[in-house]
Every structure is written in C-alpha cells, then in structure tokens.
N, CA, C and O atoms as a GROMACS GRO file, in nm:
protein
  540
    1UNK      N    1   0.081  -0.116   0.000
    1UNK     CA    2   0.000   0.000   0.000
    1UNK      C    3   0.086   0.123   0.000
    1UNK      O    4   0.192   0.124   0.062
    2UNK      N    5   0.043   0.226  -0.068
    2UNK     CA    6   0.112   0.329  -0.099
    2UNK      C    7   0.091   0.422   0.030
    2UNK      O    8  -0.022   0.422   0.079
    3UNK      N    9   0.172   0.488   0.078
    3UNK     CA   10   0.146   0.586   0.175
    3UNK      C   11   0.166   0.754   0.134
    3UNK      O   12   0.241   0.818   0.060
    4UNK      N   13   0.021   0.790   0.251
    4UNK     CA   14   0.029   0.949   0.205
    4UNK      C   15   0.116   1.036   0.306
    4UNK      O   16   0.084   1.140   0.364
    5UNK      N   17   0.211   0.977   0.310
    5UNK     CA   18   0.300   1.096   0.380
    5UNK      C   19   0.412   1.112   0.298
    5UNK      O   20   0.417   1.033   0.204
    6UNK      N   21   0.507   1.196   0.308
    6UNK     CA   22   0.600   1.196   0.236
    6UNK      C   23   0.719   1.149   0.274
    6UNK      O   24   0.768   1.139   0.386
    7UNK      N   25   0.770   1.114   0.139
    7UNK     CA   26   0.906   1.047   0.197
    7UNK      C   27   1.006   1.122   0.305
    7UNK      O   28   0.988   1.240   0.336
    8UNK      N   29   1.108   1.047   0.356
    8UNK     CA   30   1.159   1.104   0.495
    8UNK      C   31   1.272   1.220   0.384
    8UNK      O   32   1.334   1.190   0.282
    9UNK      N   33   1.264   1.315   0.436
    9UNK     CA   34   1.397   1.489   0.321
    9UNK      C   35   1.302   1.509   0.218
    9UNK      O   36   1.356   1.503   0.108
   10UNK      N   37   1.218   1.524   0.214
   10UNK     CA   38   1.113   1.579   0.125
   10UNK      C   39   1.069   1.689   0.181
   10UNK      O   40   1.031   1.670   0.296
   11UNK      N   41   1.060   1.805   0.141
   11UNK     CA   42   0.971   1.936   0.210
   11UNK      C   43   0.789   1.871   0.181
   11UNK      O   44   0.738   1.810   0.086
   12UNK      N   45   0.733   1.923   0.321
   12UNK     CA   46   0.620   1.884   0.244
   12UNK      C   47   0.548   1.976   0.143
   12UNK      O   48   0.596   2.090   0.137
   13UNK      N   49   0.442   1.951   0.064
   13UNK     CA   50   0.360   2.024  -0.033
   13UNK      C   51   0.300   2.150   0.027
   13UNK      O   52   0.251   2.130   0.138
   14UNK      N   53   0.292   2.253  -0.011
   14UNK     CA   54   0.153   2.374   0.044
   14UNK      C   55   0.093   2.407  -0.060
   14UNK      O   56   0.106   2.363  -0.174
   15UNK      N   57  -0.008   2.526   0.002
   15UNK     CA   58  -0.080   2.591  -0.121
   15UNK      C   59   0.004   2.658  -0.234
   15UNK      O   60  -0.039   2.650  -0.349
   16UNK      N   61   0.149   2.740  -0.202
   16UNK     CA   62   0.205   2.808  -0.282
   16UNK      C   63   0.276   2.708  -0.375
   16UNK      O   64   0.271   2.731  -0.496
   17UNK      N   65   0.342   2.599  -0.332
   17UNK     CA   66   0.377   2.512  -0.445
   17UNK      C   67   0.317   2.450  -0.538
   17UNK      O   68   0.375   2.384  -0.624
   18UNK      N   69   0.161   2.468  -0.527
   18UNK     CA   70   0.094   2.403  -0.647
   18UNK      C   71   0.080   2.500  -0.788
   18UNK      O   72   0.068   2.622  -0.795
   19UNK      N   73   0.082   2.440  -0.850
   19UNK     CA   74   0.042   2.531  -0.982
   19UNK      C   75  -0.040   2.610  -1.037
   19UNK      O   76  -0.149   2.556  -1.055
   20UNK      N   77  -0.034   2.730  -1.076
   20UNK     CA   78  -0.144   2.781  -1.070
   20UNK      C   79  -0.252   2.780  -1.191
   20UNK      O   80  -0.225   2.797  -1.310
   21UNK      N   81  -0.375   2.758  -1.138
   21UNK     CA   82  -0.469   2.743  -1.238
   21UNK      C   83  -0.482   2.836  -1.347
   21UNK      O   84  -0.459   2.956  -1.329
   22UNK      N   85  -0.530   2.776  -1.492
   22UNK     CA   86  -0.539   2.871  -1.611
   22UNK      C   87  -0.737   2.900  -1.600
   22UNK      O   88  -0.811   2.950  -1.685
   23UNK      N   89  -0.769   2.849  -1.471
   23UNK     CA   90  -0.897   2.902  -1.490
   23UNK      C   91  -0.964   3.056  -1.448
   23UNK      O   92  -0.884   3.141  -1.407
   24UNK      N   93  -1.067   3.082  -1.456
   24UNK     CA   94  -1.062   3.222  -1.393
   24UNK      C   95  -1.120   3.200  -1.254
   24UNK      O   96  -1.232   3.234  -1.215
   25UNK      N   97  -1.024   3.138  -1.184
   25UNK     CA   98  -1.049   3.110  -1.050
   25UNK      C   99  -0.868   3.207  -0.967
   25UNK      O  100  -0.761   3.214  -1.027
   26UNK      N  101  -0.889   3.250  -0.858
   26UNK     CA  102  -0.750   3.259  -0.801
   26UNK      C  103  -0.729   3.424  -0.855
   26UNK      O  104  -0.806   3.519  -0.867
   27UNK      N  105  -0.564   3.397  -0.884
   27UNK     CA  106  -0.554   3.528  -0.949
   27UNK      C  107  -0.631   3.588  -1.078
   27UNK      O  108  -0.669   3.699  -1.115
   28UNK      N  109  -0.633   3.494  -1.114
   28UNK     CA  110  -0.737   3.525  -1.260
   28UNK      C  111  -0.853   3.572  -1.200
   28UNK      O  112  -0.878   3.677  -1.260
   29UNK      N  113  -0.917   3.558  -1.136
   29UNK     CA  114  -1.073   3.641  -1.145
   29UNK      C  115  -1.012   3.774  -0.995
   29UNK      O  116  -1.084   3.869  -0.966
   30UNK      N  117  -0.937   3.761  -0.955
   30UNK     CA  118  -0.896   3.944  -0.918
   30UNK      C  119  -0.843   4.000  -1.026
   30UNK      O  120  -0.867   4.120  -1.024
   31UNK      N  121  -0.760   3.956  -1.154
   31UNK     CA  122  -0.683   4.047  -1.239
   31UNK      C  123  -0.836   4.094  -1.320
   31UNK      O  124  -0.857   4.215  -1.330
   32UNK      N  125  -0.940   3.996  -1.376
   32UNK     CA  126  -1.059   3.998  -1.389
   32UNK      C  127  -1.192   4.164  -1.364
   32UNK      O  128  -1.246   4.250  -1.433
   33UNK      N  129  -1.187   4.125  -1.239
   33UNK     CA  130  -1.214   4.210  -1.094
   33UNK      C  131  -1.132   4.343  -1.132
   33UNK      O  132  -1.206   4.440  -1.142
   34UNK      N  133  -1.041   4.362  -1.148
   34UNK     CA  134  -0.930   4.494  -1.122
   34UNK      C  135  -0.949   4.577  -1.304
   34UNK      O  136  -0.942   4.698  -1.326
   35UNK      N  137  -0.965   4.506  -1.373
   35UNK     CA  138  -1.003   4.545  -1.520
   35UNK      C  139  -1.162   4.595  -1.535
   35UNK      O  140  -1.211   4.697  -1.583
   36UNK      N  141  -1.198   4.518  -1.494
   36UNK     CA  142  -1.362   4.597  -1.448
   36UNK      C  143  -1.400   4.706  -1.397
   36UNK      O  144  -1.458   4.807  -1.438
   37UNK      N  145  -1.346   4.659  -1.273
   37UNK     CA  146  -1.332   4.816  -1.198
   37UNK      C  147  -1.299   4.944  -1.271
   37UNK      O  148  -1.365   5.048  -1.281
   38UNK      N  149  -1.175   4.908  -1.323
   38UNK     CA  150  -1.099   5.025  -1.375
   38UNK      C  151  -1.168   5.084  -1.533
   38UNK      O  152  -1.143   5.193  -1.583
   39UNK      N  153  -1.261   4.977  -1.592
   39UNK     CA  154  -1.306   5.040  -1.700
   39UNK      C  155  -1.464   5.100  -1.634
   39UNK      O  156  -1.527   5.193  -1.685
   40UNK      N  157  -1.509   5.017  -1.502
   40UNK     CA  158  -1.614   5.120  -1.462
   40UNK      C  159  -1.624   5.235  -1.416
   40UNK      O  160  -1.723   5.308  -1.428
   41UNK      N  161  -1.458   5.276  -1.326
   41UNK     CA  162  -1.386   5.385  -1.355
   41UNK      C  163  -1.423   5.494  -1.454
   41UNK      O  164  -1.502   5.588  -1.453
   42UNK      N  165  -1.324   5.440  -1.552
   42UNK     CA  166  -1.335   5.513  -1.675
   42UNK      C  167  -1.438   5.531  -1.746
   42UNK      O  168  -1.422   5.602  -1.845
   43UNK      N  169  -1.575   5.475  -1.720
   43UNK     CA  170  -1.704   5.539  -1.745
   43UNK      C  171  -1.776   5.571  -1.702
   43UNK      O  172  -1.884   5.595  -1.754
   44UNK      N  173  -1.741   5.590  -1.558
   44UNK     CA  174  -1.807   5.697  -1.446
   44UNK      C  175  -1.719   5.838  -1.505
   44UNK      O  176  -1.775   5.947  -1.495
   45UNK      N  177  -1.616   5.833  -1.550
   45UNK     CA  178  -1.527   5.947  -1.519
   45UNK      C  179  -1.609   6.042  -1.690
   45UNK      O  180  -1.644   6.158  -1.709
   46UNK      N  181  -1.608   5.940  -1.761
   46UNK     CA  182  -1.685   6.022  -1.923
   46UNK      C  183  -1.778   6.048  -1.857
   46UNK      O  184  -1.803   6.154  -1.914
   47UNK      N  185  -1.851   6.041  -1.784
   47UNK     CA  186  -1.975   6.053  -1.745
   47UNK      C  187  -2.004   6.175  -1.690
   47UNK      O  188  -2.084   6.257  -1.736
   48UNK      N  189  -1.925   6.186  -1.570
   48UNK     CA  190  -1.909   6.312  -1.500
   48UNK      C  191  -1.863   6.409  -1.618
   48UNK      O  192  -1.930   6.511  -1.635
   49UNK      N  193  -1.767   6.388  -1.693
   49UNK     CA  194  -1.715   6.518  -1.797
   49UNK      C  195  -1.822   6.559  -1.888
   49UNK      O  196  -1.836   6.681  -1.894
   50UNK      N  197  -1.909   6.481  -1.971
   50UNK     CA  198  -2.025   6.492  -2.045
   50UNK      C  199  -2.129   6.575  -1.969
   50UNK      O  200  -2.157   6.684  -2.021
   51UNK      N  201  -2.194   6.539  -1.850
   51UNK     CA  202  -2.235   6.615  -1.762
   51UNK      C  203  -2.195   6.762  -1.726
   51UNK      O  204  -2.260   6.866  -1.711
   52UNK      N  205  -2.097   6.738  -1.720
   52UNK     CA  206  -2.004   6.912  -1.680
   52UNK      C  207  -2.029   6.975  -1.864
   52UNK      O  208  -2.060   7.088  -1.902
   53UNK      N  209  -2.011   6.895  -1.915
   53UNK     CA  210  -1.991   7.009  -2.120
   53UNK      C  211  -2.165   7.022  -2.107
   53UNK      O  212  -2.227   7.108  -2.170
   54UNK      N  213  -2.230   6.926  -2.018
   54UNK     CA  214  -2.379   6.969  -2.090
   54UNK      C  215  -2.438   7.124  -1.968
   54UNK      O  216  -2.502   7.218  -2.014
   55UNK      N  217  -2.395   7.114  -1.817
   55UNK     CA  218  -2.394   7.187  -1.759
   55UNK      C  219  -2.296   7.364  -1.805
   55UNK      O  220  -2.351   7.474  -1.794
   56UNK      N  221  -2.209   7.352  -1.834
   56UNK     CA  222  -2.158   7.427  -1.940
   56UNK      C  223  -2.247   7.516  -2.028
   56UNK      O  224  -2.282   7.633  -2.011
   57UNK      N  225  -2.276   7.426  -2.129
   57UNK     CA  226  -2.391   7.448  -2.260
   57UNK      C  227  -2.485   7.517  -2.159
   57UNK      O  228  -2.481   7.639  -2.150
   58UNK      N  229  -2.570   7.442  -2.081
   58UNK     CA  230  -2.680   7.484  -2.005
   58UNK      C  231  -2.685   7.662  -1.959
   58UNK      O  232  -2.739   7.754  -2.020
   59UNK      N  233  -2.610   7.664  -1.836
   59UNK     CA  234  -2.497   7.752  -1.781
   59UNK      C  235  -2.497   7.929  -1.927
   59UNK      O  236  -2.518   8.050  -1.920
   60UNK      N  237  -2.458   7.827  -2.034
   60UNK     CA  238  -2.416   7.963  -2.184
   60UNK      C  239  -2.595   8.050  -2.204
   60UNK      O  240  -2.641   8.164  -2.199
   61UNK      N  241  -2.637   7.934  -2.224
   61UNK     CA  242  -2.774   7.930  -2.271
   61UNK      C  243  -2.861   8.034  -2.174
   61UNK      O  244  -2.949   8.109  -2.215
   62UNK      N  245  -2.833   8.027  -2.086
   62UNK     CA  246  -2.942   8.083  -1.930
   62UNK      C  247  -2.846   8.214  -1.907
   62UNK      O  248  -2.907   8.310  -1.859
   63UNK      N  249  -2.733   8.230  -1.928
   63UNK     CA  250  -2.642   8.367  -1.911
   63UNK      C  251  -2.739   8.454  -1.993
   63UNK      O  252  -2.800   8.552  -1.950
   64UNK      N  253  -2.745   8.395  -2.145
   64UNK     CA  254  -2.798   8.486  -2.266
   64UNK      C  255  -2.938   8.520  -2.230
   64UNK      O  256  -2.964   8.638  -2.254
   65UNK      N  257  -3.007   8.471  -2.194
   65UNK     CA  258  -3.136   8.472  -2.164
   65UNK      C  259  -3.167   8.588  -2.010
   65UNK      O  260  -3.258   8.667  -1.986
   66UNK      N  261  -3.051   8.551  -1.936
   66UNK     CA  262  -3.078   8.673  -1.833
   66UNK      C  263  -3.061   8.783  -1.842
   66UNK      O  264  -3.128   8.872  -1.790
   67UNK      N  265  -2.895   8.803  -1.964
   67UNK     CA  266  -2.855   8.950  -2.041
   67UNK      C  267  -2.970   8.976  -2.100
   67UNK      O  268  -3.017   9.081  -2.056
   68UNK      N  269  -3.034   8.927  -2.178
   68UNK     CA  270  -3.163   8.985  -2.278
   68UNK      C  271  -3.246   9.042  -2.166
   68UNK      O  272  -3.277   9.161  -2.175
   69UNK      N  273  -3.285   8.976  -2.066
   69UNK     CA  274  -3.374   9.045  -1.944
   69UNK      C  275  -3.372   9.123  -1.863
   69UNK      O  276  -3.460   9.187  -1.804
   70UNK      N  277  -3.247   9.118  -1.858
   70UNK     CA  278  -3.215   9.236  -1.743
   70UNK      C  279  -3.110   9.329  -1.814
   70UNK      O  280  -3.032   9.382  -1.735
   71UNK      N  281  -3.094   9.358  -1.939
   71UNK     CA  282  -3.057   9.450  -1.979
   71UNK      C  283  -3.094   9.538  -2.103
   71UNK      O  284  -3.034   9.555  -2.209
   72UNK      N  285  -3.201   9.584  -2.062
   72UNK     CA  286  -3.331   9.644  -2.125
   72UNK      C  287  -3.220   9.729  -2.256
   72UNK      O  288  -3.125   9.800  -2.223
   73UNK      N  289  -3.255   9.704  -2.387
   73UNK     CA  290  -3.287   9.788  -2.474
   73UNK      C  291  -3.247   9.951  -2.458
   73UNK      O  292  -3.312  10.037  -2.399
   74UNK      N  293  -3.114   9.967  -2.532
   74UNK     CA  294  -3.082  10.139  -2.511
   74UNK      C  295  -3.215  10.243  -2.635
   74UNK      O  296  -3.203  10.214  -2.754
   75UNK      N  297  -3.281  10.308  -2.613
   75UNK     CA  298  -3.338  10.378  -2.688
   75UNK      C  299  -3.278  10.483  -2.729
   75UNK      O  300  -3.226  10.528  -2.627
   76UNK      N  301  -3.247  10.566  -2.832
   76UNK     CA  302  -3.206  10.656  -2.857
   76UNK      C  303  -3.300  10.783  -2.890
   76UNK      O  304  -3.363  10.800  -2.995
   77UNK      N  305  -3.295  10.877  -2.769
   77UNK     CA  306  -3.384  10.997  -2.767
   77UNK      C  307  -3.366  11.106  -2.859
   77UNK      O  308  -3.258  11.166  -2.859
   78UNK      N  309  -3.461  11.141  -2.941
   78UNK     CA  310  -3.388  11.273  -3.017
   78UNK      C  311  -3.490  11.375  -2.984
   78UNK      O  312  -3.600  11.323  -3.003
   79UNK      N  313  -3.500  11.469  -2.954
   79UNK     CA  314  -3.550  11.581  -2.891
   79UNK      C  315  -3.543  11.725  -2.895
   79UNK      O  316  -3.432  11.749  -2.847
   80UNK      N  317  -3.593  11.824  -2.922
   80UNK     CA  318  -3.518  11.995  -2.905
   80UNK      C  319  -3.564  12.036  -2.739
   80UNK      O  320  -3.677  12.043  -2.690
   81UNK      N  321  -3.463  12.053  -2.691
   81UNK     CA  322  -3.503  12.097  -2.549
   81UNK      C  323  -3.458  12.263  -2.543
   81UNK      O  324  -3.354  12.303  -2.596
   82UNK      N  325  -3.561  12.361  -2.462
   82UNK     CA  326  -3.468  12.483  -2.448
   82UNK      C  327  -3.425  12.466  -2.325
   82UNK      O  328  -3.466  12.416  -2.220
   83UNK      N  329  -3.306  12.533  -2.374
   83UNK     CA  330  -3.206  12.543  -2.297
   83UNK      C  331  -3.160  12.719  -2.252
   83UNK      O  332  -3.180  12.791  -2.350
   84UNK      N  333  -3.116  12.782  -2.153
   84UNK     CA  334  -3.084  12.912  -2.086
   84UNK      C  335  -2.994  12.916  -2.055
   84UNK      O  336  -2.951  12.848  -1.962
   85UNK      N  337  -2.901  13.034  -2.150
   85UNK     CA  338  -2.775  13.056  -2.131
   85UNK      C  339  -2.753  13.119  -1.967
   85UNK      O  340  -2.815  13.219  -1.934
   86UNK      N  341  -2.634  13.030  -1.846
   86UNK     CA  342  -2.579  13.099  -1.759
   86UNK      C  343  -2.568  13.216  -1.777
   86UNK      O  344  -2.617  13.302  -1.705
   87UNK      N  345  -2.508  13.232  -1.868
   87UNK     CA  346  -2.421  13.383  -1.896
   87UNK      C  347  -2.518  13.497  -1.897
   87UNK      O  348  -2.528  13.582  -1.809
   88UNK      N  349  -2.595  13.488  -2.017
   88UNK     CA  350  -2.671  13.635  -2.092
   88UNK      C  351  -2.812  13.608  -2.012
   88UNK      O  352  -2.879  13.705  -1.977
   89UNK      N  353  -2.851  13.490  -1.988
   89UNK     CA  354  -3.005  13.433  -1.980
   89UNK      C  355  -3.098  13.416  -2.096
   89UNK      O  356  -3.218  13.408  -2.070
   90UNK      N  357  -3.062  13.409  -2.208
   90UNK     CA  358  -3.129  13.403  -2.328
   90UNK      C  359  -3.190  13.254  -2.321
   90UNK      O  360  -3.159  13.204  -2.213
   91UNK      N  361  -3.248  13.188  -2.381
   91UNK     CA  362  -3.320  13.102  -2.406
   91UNK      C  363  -3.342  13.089  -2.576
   91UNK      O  364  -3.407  13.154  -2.658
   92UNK      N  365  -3.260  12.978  -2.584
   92UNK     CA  366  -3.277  12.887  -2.746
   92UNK      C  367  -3.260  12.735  -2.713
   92UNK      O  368  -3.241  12.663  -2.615
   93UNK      N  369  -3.277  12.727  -2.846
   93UNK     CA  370  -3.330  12.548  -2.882
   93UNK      C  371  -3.227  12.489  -2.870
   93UNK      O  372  -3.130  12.562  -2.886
   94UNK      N  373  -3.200  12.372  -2.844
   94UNK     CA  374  -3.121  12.258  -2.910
   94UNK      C  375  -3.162  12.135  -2.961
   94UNK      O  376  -3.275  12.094  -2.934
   95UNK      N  377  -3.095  12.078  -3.024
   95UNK     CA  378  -3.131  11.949  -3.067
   95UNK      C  379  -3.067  11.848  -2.971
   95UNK      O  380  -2.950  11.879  -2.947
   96UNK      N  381  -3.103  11.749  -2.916
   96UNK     CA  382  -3.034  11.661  -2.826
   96UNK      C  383  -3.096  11.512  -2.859
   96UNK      O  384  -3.211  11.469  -2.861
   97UNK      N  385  -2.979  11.458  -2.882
   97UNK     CA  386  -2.983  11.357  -2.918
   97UNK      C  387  -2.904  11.258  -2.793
   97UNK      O  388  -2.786  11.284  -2.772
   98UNK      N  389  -2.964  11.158  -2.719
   98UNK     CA  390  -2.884  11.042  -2.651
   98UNK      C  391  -2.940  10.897  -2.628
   98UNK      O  392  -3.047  10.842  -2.606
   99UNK      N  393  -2.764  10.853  -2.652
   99UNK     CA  394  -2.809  10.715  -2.665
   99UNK      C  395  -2.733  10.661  -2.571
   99UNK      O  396  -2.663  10.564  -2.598
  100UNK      N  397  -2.737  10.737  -2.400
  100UNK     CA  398  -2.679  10.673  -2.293
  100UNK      C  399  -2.718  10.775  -2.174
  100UNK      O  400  -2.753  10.892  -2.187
  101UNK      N  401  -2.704  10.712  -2.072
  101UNK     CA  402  -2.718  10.776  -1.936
  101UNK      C  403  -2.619  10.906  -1.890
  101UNK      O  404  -2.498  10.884  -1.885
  102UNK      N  405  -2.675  11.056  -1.854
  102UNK     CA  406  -2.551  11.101  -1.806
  102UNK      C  407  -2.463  11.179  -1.904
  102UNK      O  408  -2.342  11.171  -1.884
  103UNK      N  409  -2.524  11.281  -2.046
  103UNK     CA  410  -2.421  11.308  -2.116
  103UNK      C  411  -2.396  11.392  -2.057
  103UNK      O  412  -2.475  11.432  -1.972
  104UNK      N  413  -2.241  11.473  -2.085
  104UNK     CA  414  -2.249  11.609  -2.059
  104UNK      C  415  -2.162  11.655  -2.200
  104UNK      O  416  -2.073  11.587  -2.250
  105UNK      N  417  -2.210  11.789  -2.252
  105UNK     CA  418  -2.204  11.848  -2.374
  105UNK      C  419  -2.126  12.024  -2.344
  105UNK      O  420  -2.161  12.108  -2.261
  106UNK      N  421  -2.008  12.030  -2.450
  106UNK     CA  422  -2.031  12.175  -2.422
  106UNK      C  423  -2.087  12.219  -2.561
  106UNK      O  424  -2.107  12.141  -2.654
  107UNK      N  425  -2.108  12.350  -2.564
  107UNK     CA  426  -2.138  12.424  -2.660
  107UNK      C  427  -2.212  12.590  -2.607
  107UNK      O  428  -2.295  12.617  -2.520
  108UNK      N  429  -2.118  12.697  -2.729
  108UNK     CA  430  -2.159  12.782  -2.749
  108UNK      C  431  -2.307  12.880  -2.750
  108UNK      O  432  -2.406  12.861  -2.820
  109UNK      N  433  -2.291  12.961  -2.674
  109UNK     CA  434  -2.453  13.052  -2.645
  109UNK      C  435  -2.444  13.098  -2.781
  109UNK      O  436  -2.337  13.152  -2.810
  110UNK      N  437  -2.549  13.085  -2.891
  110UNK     CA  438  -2.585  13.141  -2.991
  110UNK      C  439  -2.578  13.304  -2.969
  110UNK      O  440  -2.555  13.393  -3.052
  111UNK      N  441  -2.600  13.310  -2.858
  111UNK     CA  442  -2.674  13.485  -2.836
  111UNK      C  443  -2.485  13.550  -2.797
  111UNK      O  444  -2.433  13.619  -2.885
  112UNK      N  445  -2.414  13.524  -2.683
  112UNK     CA  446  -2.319  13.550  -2.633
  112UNK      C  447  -2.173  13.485  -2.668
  112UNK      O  448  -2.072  13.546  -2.632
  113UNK      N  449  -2.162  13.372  -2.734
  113UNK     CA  450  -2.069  13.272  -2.768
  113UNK      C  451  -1.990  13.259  -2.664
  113UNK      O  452  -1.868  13.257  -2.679
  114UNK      N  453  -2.049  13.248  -2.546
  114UNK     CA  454  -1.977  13.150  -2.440
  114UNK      C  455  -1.942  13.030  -2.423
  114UNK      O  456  -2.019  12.962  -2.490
  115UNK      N  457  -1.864  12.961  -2.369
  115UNK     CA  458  -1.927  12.823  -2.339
  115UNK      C  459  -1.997  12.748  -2.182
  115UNK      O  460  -1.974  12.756  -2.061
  116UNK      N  461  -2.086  12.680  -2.265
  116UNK     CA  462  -2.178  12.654  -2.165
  116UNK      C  463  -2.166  12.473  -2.152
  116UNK      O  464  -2.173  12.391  -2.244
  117UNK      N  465  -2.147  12.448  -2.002
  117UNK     CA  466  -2.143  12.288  -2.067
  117UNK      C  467  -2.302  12.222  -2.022
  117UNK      O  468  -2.356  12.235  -1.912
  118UNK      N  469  -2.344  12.168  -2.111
  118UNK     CA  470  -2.491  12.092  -2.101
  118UNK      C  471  -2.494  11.972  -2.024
  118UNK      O  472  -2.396  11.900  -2.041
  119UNK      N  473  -2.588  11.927  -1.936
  119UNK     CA  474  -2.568  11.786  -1.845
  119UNK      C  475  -2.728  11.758  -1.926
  119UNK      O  476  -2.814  11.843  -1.950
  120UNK      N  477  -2.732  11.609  -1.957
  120UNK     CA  478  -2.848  11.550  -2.060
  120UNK      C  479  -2.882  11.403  -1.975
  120UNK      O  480  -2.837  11.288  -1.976
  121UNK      N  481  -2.971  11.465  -1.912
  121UNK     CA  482  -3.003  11.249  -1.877
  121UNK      C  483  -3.179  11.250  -1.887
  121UNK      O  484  -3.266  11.338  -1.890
  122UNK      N  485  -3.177  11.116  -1.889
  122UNK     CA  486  -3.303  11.078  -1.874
  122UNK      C  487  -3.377  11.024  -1.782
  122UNK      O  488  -3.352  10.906  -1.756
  123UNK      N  489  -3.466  11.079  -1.719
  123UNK     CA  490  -3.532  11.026  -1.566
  123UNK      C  491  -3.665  11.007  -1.589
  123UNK      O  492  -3.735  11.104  -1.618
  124UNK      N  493  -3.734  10.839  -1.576
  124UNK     CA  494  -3.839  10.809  -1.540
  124UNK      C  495  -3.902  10.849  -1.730
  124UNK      O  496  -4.022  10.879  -1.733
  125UNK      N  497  -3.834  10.849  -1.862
  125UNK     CA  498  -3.876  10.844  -1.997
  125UNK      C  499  -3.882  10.962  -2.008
  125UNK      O  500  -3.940  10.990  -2.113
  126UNK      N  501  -3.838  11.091  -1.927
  126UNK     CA  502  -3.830  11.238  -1.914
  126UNK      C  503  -3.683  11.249  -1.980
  126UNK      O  504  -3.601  11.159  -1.965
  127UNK      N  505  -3.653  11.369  -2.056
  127UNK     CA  506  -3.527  11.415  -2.090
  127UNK      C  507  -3.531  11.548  -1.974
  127UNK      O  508  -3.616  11.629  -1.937
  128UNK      N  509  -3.400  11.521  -1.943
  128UNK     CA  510  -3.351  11.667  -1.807
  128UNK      C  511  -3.227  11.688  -1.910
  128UNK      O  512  -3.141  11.611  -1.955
  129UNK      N  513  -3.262  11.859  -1.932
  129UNK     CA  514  -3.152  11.915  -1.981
  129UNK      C  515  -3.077  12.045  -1.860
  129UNK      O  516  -3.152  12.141  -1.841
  130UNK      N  517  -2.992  12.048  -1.812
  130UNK     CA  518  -2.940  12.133  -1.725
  130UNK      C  519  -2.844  12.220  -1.781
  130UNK      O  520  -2.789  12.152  -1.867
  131UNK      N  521  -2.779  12.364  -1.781
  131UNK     CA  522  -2.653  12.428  -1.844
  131UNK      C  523  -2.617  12.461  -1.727
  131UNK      O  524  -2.689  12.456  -1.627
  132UNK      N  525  -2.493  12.500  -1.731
  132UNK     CA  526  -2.352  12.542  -1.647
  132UNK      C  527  -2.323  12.611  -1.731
  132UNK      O  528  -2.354  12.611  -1.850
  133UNK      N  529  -2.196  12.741  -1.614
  133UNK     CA  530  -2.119  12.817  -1.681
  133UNK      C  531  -1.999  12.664  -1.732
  133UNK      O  532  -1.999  12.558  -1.671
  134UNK      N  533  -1.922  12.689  -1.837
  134UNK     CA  534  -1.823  12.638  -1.879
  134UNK      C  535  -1.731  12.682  -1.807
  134UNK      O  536  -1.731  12.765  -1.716
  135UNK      N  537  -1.600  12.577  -1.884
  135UNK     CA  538  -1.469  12.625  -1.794
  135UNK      C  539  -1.383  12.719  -1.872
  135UNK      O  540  -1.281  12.765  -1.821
   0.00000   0.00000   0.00000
C-alpha cells in the first residue's frame, strides 16, 4: 500500500507550491475584478465630464437669456429741449440727441458765444436738460 506521507527529506507540499490554475479562478478572477473596476472607472469618469460640457452648454444658454432680461434695450432719444444761457439768460433750442445715461455736452450761447457745458439724462422716460457756466 502506498502511503500518504511523504518520503523522509522531502519538504512537504503547500498551497504556494501548487500550480497555478489557467482558470478564472485565483488570481485570474482578481486580475478579472481589477479590469472591471478600472473600466467602470473610466465610465463613471466620461460621465461626470459629459455632464459638466452639458452643464456648461446649459450655464451659456441661461447667461444669454438673463442678459436679454435684465438688460433692457438702449433707446435713442432725439429731442429739441430749451435750454438758458448761464451767462446772458437768453433762451434757445437745441437738438439733443442720446443714446446713454448722463451726457455732458459743451457748446456755445448762440446769443453771447460762451461756453456753456450741457448735463443731458433721462429720468423716469423724461429728458432733463441742465446748463452750467463752462470752464
């Protein structure tokens, strides 16, 4: 009868001396496992970036849409307002034209040829024309 022990100067057998299987058992199904992972990884990670370019896009889209809303339309006023020279006190026309908040203008008294500088804004769809002595 054959015996299961080993002969006497024989190391005995363990797990690490056996051979390793070509199945996907052992290391094979962690190297398996670790390739998976790493490509589920890598399509969580497209995922998140696609998300961010569509948040982006989104983000462009809703900027334009709030500029259009909240930044009303410049009208351009054209108008003759009189205006009263500092200087002489005469009173003539002008033509005033604006296409912004806040002008200030100089120009000459028709009557005295001073200069007078003009302040031009618009309050509440009203044109305010004001003169000053010039400098």
């Amino acid at each position: 009868m054959a015996s299961s022990k080993p002969a006497k100067g024989l190391p005995k057998k363990t797990e690490k001396d056996k051979p390793a299987s070509k199945g996907p058992s052992g290391q094979g199904k962690k190297s398996l496992a670790k390739g998976a992972s790493r490509l589920g990884a890598v399509q969580d990670v497209k995922k998140v970036l696609s998300e961010e370019d569509e948040d982006k896009q989104l983000d462009s889209r809703l900027e334009t849409v709030l500029t259009e809303v909240t930044q009303p339309e410049k009208t351009r006023v054209e108008q003759t307002a009189s205006v009263e020279c500092p200087y002489c006190g005469e009173v003539f026309e002008l033509h005033v034209a604006t296409d912004e908040e806040g002008q200030v203008l100089s120009e000459d008294c028709p009557v005295c040829s001073r200069v007078i500088s003009i302040h031009i804004q618009m309050e509440d769809d009203e044109l305010q024309v004001e003169a000053y002595r010039g400098a």
